[in-house]
N, C-alpha and C positions, 0 to 999 in steps of 0.2 A: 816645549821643545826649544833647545837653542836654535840660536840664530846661524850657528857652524858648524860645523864635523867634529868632531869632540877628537877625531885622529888626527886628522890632517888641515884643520879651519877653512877646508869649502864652504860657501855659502849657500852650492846649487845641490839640488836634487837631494832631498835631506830628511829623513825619518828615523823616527825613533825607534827604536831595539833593545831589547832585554836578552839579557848577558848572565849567566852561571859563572860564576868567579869562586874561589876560594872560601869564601868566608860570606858570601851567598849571593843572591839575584839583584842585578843595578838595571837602570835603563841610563842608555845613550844616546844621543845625535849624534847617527852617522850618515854621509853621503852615499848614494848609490856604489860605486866604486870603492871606496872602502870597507861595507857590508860584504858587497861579493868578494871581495878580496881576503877577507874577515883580520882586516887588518885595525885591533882594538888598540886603543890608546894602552899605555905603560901607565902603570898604577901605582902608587905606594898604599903600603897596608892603611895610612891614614884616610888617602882619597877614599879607597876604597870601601871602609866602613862608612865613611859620611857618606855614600854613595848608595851605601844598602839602607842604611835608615831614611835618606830620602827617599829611597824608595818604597821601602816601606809604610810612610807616610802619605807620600800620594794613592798608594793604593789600600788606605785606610785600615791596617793593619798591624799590628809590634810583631818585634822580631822573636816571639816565641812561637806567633802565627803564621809567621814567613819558615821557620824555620821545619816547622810539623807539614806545611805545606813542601817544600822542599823534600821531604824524607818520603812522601807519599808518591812525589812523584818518581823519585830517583825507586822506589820498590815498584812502581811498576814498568821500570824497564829494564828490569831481571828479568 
């Protein structure tokens, strides 16, 4: 986890979150108030991708695994 709000650089009240984006699953540090607010940082397509293979990698997986993951879950909420 960072040390800040990845939106708005709080230091207080701060957890992590996983986020559905475009081009697929990131986690973030956000603060209480920005979560509820669901107010996500602005992204460019670069962070973005560095952001899903981080993610990917902490949660010990490639992105063909994230991505079959991803399709299973989006059919089950048809």
């Amino acid at each position: 986890m960072a040390g800040e709000c990845d939106s708005c650089s709080s230091s207080e009240e701060l957890r992590v979150w996983e986020a559905d984006t475009q081009i697929g699953v990131i986690c973030m540090t956000l603060c209480e108030r920005c979560a509820d607010r669901e107010e996500m940082p602005r992204l460019g397509w670069g962070d973005a991708a560095r952001m899903v293979l981080e993610h990917c990698e902490h949660r010990g997986i490639d992105l063909d695994e994230a991505a079959r993951l991803r399709e299973t879950e989006e059919e089950s909420w048809r």
